[in-house]
C-alpha positions as CSV (number, residue, x, y, z in Angstrom):
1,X,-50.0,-5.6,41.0
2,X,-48.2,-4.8,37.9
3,X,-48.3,-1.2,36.8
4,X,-49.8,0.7,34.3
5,X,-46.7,3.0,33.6
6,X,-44.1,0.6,32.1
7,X,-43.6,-3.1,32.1
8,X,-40.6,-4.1,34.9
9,X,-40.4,-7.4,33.4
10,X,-39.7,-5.6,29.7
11,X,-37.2,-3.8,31.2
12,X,-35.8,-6.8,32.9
13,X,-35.8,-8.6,29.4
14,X,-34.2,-5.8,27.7
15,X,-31.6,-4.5,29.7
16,X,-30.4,-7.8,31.4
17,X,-31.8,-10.9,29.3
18,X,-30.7,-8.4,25.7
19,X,-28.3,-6.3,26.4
20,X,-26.9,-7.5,29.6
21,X,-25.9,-4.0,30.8
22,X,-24.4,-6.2,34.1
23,X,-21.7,-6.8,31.7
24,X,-20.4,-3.0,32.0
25,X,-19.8,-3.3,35.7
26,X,-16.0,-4.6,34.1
27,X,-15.1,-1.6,32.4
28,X,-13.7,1.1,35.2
29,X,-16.6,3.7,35.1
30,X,-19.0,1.3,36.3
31,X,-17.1,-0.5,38.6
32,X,-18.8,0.4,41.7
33,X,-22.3,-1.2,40.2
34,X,-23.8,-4.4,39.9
35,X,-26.9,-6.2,38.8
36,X,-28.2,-4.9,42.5
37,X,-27.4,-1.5,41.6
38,X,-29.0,-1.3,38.6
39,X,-32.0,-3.0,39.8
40,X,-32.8,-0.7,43.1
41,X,-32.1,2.4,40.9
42,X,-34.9,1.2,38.2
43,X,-37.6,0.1,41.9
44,X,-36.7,3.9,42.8
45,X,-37.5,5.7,39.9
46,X,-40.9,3.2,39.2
47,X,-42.1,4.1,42.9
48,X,-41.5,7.7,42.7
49,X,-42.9,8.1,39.1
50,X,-46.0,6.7,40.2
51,X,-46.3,7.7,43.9
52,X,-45.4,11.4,43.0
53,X,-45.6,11.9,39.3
54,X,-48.2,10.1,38.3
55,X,-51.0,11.4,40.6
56,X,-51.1,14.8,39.5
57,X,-51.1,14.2,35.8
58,X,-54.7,15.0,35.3
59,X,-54.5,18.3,37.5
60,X,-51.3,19.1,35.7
61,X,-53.4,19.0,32.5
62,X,-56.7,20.5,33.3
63,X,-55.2,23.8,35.6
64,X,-51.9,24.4,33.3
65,X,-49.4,27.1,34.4
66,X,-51.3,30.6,34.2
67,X,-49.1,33.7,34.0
68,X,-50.7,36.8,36.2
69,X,-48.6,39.5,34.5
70,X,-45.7,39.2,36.9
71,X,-45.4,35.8,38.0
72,X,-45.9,31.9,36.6
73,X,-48.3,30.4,38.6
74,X,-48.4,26.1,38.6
75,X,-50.7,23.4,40.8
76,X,-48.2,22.6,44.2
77,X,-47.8,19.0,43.5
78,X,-45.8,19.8,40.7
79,X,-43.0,21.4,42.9
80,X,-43.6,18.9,45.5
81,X,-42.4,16.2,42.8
82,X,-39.6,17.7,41.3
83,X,-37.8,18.3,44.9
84,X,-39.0,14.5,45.6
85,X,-36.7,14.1,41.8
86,X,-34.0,16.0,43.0
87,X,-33.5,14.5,46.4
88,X,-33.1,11.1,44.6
89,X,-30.3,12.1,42.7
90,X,-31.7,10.9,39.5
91,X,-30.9,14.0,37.7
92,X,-27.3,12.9,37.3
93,X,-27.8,9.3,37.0
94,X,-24.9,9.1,34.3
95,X,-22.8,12.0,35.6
96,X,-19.3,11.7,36.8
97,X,-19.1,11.0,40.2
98,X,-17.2,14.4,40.7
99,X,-20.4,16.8,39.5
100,X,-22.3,14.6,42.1
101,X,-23.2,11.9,39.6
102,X,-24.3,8.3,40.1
103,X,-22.4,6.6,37.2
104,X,-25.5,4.9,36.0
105,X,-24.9,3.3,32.2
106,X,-26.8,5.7,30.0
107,X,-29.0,2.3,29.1
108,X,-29.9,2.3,32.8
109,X,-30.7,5.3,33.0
110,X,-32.6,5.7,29.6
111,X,-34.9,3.2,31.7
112,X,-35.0,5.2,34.7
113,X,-36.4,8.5,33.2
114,X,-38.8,6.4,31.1
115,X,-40.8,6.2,34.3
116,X,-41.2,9.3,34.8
117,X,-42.5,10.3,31.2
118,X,-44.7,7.6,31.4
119,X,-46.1,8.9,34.6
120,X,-45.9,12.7,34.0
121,X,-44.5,14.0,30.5
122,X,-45.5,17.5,32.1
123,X,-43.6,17.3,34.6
124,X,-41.0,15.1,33.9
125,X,-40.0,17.7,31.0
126,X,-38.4,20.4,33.5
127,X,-35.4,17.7,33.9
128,X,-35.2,16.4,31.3
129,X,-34.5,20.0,29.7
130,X,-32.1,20.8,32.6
131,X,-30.0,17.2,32.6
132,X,-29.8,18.2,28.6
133,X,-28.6,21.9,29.6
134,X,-26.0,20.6,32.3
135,X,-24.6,18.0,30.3
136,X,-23.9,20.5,27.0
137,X,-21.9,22.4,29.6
138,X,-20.1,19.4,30.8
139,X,-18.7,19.0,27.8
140,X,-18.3,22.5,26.4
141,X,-18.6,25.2,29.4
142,X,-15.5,26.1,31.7
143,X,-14.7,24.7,34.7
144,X,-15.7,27.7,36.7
145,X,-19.3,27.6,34.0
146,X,-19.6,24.2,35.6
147,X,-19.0,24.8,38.9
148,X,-21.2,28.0,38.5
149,X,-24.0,26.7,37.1
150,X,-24.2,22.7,36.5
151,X,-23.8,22.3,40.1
152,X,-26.9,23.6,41.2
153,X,-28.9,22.0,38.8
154,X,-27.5,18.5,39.4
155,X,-28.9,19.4,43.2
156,X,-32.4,20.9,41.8
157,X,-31.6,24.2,42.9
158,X,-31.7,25.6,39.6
159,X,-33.5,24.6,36.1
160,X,-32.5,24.4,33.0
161,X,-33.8,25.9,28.9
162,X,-32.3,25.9,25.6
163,X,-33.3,29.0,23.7
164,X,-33.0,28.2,19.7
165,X,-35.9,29.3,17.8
166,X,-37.8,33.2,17.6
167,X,-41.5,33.9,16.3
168,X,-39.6,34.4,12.5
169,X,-37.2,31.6,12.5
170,X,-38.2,28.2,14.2
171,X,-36.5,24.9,12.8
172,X,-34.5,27.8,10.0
173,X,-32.0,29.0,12.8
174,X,-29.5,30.5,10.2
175,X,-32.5,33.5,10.4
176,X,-32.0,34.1,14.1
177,X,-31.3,37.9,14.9
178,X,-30.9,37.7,18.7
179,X,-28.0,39.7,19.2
180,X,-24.8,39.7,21.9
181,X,-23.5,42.7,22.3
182,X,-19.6,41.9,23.6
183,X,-18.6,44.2,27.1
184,X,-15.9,45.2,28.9
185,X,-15.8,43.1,31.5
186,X,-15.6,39.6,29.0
187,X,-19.0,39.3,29.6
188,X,-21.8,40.0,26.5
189,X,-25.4,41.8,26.8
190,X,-28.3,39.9,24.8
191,X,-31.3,41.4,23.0
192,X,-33.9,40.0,20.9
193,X,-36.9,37.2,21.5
194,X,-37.4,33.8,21.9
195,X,-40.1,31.9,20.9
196,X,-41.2,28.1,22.2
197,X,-39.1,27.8,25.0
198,X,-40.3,25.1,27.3
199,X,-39.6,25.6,31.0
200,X,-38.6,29.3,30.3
201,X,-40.4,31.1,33.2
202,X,-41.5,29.3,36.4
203,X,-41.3,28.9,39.9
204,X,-39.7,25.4,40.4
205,X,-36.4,26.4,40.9
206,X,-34.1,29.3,42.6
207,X,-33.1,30.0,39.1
208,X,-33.2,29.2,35.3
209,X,-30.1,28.6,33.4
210,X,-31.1,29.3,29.7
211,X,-28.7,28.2,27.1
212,X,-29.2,31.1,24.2
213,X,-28.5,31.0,20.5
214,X,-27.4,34.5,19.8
215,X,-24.8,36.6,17.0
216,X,-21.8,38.6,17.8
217,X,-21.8,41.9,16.1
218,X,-19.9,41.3,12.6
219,X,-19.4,37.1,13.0
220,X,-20.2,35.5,9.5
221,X,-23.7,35.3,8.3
222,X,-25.6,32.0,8.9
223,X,-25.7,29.2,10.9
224,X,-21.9,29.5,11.1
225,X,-22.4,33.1,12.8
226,X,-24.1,31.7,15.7
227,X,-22.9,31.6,19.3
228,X,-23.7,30.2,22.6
229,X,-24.7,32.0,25.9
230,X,-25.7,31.0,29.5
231,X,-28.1,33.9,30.1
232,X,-29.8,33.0,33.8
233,X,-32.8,34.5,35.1
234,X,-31.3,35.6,38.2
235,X,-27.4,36.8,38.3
236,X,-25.1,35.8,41.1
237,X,-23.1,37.7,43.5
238,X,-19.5,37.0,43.5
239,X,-20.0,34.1,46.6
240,X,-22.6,32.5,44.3
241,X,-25.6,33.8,45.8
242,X,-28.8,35.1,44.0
243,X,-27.9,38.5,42.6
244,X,-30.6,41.0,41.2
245,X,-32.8,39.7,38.4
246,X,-31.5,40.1,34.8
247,X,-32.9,41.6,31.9
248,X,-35.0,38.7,30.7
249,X,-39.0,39.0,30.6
250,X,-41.7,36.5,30.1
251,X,-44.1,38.3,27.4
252,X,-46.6,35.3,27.5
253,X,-47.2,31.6,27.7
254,X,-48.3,29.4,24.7
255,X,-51.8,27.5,25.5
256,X,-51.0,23.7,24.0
257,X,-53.3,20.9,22.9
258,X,-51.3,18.7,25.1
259,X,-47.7,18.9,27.4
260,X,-49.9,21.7,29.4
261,X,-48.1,20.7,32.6
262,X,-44.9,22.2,31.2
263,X,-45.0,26.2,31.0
264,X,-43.9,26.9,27.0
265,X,-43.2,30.3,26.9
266,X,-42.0,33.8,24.7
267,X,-39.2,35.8,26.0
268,X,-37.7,39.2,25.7
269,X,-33.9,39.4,26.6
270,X,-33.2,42.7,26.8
271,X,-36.1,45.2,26.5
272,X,-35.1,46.8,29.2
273,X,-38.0,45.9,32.0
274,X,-35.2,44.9,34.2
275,X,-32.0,46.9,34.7
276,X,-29.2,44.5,35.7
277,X,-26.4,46.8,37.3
278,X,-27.9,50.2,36.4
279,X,-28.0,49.1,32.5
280,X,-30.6,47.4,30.0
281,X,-29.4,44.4,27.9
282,X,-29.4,40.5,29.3
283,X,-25.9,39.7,31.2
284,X,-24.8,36.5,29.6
285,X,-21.6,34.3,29.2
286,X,-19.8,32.6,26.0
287,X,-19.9,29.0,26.1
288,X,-16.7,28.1,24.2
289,X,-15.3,30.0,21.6
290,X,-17.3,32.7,19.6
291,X,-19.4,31.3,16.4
292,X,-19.4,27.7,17.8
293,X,-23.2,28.2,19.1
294,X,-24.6,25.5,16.4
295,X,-22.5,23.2,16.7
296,X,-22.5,23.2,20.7
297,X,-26.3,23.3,21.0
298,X,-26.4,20.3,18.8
299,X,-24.9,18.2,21.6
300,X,-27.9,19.2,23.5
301,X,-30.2,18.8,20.9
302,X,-28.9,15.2,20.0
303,X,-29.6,14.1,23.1
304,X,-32.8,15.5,23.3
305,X,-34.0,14.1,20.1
306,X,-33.6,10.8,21.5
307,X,-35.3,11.6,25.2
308,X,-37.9,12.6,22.8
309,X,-38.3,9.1,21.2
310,X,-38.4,8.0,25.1
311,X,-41.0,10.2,25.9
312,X,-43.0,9.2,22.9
313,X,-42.2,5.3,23.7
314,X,-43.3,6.0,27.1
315,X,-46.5,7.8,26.1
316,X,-47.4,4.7,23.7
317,X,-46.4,2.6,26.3
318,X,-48.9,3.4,29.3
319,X,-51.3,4.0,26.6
320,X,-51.2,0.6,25.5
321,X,-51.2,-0.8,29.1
322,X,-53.7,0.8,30.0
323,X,-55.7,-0.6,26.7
324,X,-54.8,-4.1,27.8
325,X,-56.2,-3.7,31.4
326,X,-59.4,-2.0,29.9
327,X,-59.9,-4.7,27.5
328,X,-59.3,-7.4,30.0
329,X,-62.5,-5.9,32.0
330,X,-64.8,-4.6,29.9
331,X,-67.7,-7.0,29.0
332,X,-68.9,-6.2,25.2
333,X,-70.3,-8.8,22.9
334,X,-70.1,-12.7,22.3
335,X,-68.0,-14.8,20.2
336,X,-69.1,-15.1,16.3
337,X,-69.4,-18.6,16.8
338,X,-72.0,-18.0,19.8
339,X,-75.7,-17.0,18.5
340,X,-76.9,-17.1,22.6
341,X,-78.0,-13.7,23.6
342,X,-79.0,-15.0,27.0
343,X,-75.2,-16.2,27.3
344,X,-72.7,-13.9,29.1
345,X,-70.4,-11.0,27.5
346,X,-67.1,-11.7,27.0
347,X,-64.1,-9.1,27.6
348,X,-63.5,-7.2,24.6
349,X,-59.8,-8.8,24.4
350,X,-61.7,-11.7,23.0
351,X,-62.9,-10.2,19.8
352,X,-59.7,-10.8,17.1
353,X,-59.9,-6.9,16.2
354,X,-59.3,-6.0,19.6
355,X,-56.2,-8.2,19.9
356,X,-55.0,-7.0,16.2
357,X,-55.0,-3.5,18.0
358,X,-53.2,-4.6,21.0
359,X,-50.5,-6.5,19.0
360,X,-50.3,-3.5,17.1
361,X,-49.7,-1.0,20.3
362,X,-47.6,-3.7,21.7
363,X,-45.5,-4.0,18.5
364,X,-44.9,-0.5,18.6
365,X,-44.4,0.9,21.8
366,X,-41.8,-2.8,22.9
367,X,-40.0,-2.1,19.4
368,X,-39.2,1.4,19.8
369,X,-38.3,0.8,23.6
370,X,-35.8,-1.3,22.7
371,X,-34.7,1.0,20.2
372,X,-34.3,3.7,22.7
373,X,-32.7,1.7,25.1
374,X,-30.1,0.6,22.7
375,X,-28.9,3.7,21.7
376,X,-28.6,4.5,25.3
377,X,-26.3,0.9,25.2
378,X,-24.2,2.6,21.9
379,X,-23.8,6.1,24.1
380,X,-22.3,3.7,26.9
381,X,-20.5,1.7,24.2
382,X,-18.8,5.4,22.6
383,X,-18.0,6.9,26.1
384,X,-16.4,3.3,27.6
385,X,-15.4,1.0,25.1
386,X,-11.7,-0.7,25.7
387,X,-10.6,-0.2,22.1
388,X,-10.9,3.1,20.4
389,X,-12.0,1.2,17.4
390,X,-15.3,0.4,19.2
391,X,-16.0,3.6,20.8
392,X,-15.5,5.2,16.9
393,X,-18.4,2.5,15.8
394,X,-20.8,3.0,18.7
395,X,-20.8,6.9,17.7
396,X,-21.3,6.7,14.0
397,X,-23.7,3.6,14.7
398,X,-25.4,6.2,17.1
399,X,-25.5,9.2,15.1
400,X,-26.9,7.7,12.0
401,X,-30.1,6.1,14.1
402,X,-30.4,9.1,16.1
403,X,-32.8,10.6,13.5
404,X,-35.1,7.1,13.7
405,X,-34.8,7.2,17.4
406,X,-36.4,10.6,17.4
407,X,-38.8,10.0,14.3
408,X,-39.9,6.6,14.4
409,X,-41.4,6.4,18.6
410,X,-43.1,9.7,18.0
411,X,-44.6,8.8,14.2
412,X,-45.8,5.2,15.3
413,X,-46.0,5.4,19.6
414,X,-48.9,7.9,18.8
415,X,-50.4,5.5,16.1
416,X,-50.3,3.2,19.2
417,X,-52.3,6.3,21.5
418,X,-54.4,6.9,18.7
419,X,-55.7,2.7,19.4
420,X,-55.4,2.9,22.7
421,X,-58.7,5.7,22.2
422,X,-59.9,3.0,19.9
423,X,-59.8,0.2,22.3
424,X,-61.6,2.1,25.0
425,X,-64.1,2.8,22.5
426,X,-66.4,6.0,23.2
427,X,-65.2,6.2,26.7
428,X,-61.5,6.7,25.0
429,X,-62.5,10.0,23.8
430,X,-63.5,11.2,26.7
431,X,-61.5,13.0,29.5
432,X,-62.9,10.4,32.0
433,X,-60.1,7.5,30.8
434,X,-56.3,8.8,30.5
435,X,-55.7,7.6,26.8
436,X,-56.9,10.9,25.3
437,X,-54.2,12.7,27.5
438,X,-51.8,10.5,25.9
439,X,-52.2,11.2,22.9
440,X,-52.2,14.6,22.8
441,X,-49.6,14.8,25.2
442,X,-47.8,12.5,22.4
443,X,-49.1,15.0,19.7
444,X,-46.2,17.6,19.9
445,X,-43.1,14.5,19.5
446,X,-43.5,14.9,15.8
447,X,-43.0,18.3,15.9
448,X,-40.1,19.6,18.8
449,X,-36.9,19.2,18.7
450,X,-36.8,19.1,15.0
451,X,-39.4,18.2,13.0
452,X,-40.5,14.3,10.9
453,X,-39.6,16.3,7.4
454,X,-36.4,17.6,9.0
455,X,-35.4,14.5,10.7
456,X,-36.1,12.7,7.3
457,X,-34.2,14.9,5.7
458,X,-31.1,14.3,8.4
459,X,-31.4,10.7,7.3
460,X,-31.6,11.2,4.1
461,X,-29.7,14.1,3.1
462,X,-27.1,14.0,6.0
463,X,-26.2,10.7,7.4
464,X,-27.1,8.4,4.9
465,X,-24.0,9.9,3.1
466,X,-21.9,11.3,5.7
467,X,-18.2,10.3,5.5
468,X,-19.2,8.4,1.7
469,X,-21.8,6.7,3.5
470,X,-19.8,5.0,6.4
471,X,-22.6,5.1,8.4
472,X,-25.1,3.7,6.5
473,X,-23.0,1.4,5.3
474,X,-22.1,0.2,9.3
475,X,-25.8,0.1,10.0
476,X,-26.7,-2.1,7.1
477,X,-23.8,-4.5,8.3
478,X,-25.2,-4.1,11.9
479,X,-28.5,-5.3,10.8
480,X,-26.6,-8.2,8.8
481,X,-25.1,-9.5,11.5
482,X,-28.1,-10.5,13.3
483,X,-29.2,-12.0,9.9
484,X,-26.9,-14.2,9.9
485,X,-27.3,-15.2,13.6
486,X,-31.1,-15.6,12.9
487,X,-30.2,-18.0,10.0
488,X,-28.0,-20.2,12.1
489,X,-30.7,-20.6,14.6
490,X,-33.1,-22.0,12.0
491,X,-36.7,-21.9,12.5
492,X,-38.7,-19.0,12.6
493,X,-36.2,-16.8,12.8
494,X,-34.4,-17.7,10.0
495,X,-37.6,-17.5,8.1
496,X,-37.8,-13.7,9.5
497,X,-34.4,-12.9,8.5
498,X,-35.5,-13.8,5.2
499,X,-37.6,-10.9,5.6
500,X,-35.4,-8.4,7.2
501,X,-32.3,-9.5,4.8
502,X,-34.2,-8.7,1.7
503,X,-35.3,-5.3,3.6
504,X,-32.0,-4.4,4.2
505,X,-31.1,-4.8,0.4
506,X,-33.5,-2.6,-0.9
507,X,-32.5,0.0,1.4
508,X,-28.5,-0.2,0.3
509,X,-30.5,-0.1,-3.4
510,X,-32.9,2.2,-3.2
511,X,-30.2,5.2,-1.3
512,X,-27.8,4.8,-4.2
513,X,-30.4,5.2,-7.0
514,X,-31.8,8.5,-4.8
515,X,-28.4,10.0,-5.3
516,X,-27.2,8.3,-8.5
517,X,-28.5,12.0,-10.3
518,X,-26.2,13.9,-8.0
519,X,-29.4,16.0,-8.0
520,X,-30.7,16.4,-4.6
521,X,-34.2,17.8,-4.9
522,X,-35.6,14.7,-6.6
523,X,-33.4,12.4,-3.9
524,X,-34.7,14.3,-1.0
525,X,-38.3,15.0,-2.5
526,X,-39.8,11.9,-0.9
527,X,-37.2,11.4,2.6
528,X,-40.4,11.2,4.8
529,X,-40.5,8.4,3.1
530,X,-37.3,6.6,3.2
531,X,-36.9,7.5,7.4
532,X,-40.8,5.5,7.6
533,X,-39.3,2.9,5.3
534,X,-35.4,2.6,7.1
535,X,-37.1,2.9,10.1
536,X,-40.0,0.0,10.2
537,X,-36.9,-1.9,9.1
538,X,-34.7,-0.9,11.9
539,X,-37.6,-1.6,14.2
540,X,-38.2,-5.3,12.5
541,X,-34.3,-5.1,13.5
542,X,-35.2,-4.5,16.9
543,X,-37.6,-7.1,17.2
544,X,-35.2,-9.9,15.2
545,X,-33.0,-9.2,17.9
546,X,-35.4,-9.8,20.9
547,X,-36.9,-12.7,19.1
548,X,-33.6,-14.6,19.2
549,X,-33.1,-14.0,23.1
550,X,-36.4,-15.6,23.1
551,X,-35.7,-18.8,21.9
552,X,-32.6,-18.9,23.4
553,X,-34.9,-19.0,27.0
554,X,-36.4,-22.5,25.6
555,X,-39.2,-23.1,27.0
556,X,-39.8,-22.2,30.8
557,X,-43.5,-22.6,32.8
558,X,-45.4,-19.8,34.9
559,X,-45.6,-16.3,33.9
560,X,-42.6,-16.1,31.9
561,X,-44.0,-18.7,29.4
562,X,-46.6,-16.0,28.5
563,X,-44.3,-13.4,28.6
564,X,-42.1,-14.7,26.1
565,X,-45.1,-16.5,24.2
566,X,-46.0,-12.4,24.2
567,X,-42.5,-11.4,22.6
568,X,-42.8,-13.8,19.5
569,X,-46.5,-13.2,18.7
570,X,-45.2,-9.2,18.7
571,X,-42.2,-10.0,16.3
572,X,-44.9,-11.9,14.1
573,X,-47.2,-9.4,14.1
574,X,-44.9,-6.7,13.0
575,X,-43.0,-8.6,10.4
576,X,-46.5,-9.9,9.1
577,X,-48.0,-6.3,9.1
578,X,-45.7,-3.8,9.5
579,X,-42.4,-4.6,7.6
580,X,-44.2,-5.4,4.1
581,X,-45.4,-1.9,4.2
582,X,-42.1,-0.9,3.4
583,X,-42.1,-2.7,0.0
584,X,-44.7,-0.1,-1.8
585,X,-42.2,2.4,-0.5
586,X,-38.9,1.0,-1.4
587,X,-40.6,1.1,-4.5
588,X,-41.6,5.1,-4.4
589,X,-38.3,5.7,-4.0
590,X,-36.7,3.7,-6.2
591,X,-38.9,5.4,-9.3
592,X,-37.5,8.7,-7.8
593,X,-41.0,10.2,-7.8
594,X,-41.9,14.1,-8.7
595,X,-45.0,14.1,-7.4
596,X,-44.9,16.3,-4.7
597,X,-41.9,18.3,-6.3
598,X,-43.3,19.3,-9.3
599,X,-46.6,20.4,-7.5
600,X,-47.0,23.9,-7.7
601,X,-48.3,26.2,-5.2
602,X,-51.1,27.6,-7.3
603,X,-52.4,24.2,-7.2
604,X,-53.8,24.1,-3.4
C-alpha cells in the first residue's frame, strides 16, 4: 500500500535515477555504502516514521506539552518515539564514524529525516534541533566540548537548543543583552532571558545542551560583540555524570497555532532559582574564541534554514498525498458533459479544478523536494569533492540557494496545505481530516529561523552580491547549463528551456538595474519580491532538470509509465502556470518601485 507520508518511488527517482547518490560510494567517506545501504536506511526511517511517529500526531497536537509550575509535562508516545529514533542511529546519519556516525551522504539523509517531518513535525523537531546543536560543535567546540556533550546526544541521552532571540530582540540580534559574566575557573556565569526557544524545557532527555548567544563584559557593541555558550540544564560531575541542576528556569511555555507537539518556551538564565555550587548565575562554556558567537551560530542556523524547507516540503508533501487519496474516493458530481442525475457520482479527481489543484500541490511540494535534496547533494559535493575547485563551487552554489531553500518550500508548500483543505472541501476544515494540521503546523516555516522579508533580504542584499556577485553569477551559469542540455534534447524540453533561459536573463538584468543607484533602500525595497521571482525560476530549474531524466527513461509500461507520465504533466503545469508569474515581477523590479518605501506610517 503506498503511503501517505512521502512518495518511495520520488525518492527513488531523485536520489538514484537524478542524482545518482550511488555514485559517491567512490569517493573514501562513503566507501563502506552502496545502493543497498542507502536503500535499507531510507525502508528504516519510512517504517519508524510511520509506525512510531506518525500515530501520535493528532494526540501530540490536541494535549500539547503543559508546564505545572515545576515540571514539562508531554503525552508518553512522544518519549517512546524519540528512544525508538535514537536506538536507530539516525541522529548521526552523516556523522563521522568516530562520534558514532553512519556516514550517510547528506542527500540520503536529507531523505531520511523527511520521513519523519512528514509523519510528526512535533516531534521530529527535538532532533532535528539537537543534530543542528551537535554538528555546530563538531565543527567549532573542543575536543573535550565534543566528547562532553555531542556524544550523548548522538546516543539520545541528551537534547539539544539554540538560544538566539529575547522578548526585545527576535530576528535583530545585535539588541541582545544576555550577559556572560567571565570566572575564575575559565568558565563564564550567564544572566538574562530567552525568548522562543523550541525544545528548551522538557522531559525527553537526561539533559539539554543549549547553545546561548550571550556578551562578554566590555566586547564591541553589536552583532560583532556576541559570543557563544554551551549552558546545559544539568551540570556534570567530573566522571561525566549528572551534577546538580544549573541556574536556568523555564518561566512559561508559548501556546502555538500549530508545531504544538514541540514545547516553545521562555527562559531565565540566571535569576537565581537555582544555586549551582552555592552561587546564582548559569555555569556555561565558550564555544571558540570570545566574540565569534554570530558567526558560529550561523553554521547552525544555515543548516537549519534548510531542514526548515524540508519540513515545509514534507508538510506539503503528505498534504498533497493525502488530497490525492481523498479525491480518488470521494464521489461528488458528474461530468459537464453528463446531464443524467440518475447516473453515478464520479470521484472528485475527475472534475478539471480538482486536478488543477493537485497538479498544483504536486508541482510544489516534488519541486521543492528536489530542491532540498540537492542542496543536501551540494553539502556532499563541498565536504567530498576530489578537487578543491569543486568543493569551492558546491559551497558558494550552496550558500547563495540556501535562502530559496528555506523561503521558497515554506512560502509555496503551505500554498500546497492551504489546497489540500480545499480539495477535502468542508471536511478539510475540520479537525476530523489531517490537512488542517498541516497547515498550521506549516504556518510557522515562514516565520522561524529567519524570516521571508529577512531571507529576501539575504538574497538580495547579501548573496546576490557577495564576492562581486560570484555567486549569482555561478547559479545563473548553473541553471544555463541545463539549458543548454534541454536544447540539445529537442522537443519539449527545449521548448521549456526557452522558457527558463529567458527567466534566467531577466534575473542577471533585473539584479544589476536594483543596484545600478548604489542606493540600497530602493534595491532592497521590493526583495520579497525578487526571492518569489529567483525562486519560481530556480524551482522551474528544478523541474527542467527532472524533466530531462524523464525522457531519458523512454518510454517503459506498468506503473512507472504513469509515474513518469506524472513528472512531465508536473513540469508543464508549473512552467505553464507558475514560471510566467515571474514576468509581472521581473518587471516590478526592474521599474525600481517606491511604493511601499515611500509609504508613510501615518498612512495605516
Amino acid at each position: 500500500m503506498s503511503s501517505t507520508l512521502l512518495s518511495r518511488r520520488d525518492l527513488v527517482f531523485l536520489l538514484h535515477d537524478w542524482l545518482d547518490v550511488t555514485r559517491l560510494t567512490e569517493r573514501p567517506r562513503y566507501a563502506e555504502h552502496s545502493r543497498e545501504t542507502f536503500d535499507d536506511v531510507l525502508d528504516l526511517a519510512a517504517r519508524v516514521a510511520a509506525e512510531h511517529f506518525a500515530p501520535h500526531n493528532r494526540a501530540a497536537d490536541s494535549a500539547e506539552p503543559t508546564f505545572d509550575g515545576r515540571r514539562v509535562h508531554t503525552i508518553p508516545q512522544v518519549k517512546a518515539a524519540l528512544d525508538v529514533f535514537a536506538q536507530t542511529g539516525l541522529l548521526a546519519a552523516s556523522m563521522d564514524e568516530s562520534i558514532g556516525g553512519m556516514q550517510l551522504p547528506h542527500a540520503v539523509s536529507a531523505a531520511c529525516f523527511a520521513w519523519f517531518q512528514a509523519a510528526n513535525v512535533g516531534t521530529a523537531a527535538y532532533p532535528f534541533l539537537t543534530l543542528g546543536n551537535a554538528n555546530l560543535l563538531l565543527t567549532h567546540g573542543s575536543a573535550e566540548q565534543i566528547d562532553t556533550w555531542v556524544r550523548p546526544m548522538v546516543e539520545g541521552r541528551f537534547f539539544g537548543t539554540m538560544c538566539l532571540s529575547e522578548p526585545q530582540a527576535g530576528s535583530s540580534l545585535a539588541d541582545i543583552t544576555t550577559r556572560a559574566e567571565p570566572q575564575s575557573d575559565g568558565t563564564y556565569r550567564l544572566v538574562g532571558t530567552k525568548m522562543w526557544i523550541s525544545g528548551g524545557d522538557h522531559e525527553l532527555a537526561e539533559n539539554i545542551v543549549h547553545l546561548v548567544l550571550a556578551r562578554i563584559p566590555g566586547g564591541p557593541p553589536g552583532v560583532k560583540g556576541i559570543s557563544l555558550f554551551i549552558v546545559p540544564k544539568v551540570l556534570l560531575d567530573a566522571d561525566g555524570a549528572l551534577g546538580p541542576r544549573n541556574d536556568v528556569v523555564l518561566v512559561g511555555l508559548n501556546h502555538k497555532m500549530g508545531y504544538r507537539g514541540t514545547t516553545n518556551t521562555l527562559l531565565n538564565f540566571g535569576e537565581g532559582v537555582h544555586r549551582p555550587y552555592g552561587r546564582a548565575g548559569a555555569v556555561g562554556y565558550l564555544v571558540g574564541e570570545p566574540h565569534q558567537g554570530l558567526a558560529q551560530m550561523f553554521h547552525m542556523m544555515n543548516e537549519a534554514r534548510i531542514g526548515v524547507g524540508a519540513g515545509a516540503t514534507a508538510l506539503g508533501y503528505t498534504g498533497y498525498l493525502k488530497s490525492v487519496a481523498y479525491a480518488r474516493q470521494r464521489p461528488q458530481g458528474r461530468p459537464l458533459a453528463d446531464k443524467d442525475p440518475t447516473t453515478p457520482q464520479v470521484p472528485i479527481v475527475a472534475h478539471p479544478d480538482v486536478r488543477r489543484m493537485l497538479l498544483a500541490q504536486k508541482s510544489y511540494v516534488e519541486g521543492a523536494l528536489a530542491l532540498v535534496l540537492y542542496c543536501g547533494r551540494l553539502l556532499d559535493e563541498e565536504k567530498t569533492a576530489p578537487v578543491e575547485a569543486d568543493r569551492g563551487r558546491a559551497h558558494l552554489l550552496l550558500d547563495m540557494l540556501t535562502p530559496i531553500a528555506k523561503s521558497w518550500p515554506s512560502q509555496w508548500c503551505l500554498a500546497a496545505n492551504d489546497l489540500a483543505i480545499q480539495v477535502h472541501g468542508g471536511y478539510g476544515y475540520t479537525r476530523d481530516y489531517d490537512v488542517e494540521q498541516h497547515w498550521r503546523d506549516n504556518r510557522l516555516n515562514p516565520i522561524h529561523e529567519g524570516t521571508h522579508g529577512i531571507q529576501a533580504l539575504d538574497l538580495l542584499g547579501r548573496k546576490a552580491t557577495m564576492q562581486g556577485g560570484a555567486g549569482l553569477a555561478l547559479l545563473l551559469e548553473t541553471i544555463g547549463a541545463t539549458v543548454t542540455r534541454a536544447w540539445k534534447a529537442e522537443g519539449e524540453a527545449a521548448e521549456l528551456a526557452a522558457q527558463l533561459g529567458a527567466a534566467v536573463d531577466r534575473i542577471g538584468v533585473v539584479t544589476r538595474r536594483l543596484w545600478a543607484t548604489g542606493d540600497p533602500e530602493p534595491a532592497l525595497a521590493n526583495a520579497s519580491v525578487y526571492l518569489e521571482a529567483v525562486g519560481h525560476v530556480v524551482i522551474a530549474w528544478m523541474w527542467l532538470e527532472q524533466l530531462l531524466v524523464v525522457e531519458a527513461a523512454g518510454a517503459p509500461d506498468g506503473p512507472d509509465a504513469d509515474f513518469l507520465a506524472g513528472k512531465r504533466q508536473a513540469a508543464r503545469y508549473f512552467f505553464r502556470h507558475e514560471l510566467p508569474r515571474t514576468g509581472p515581477q521581473f518587471d516590478l523590479l526592474e521599474s525600481l518601485d517606491r511604493t511601499t518605501l515611500d509609504t508613510r506610517e501615518s498612512w495605516f
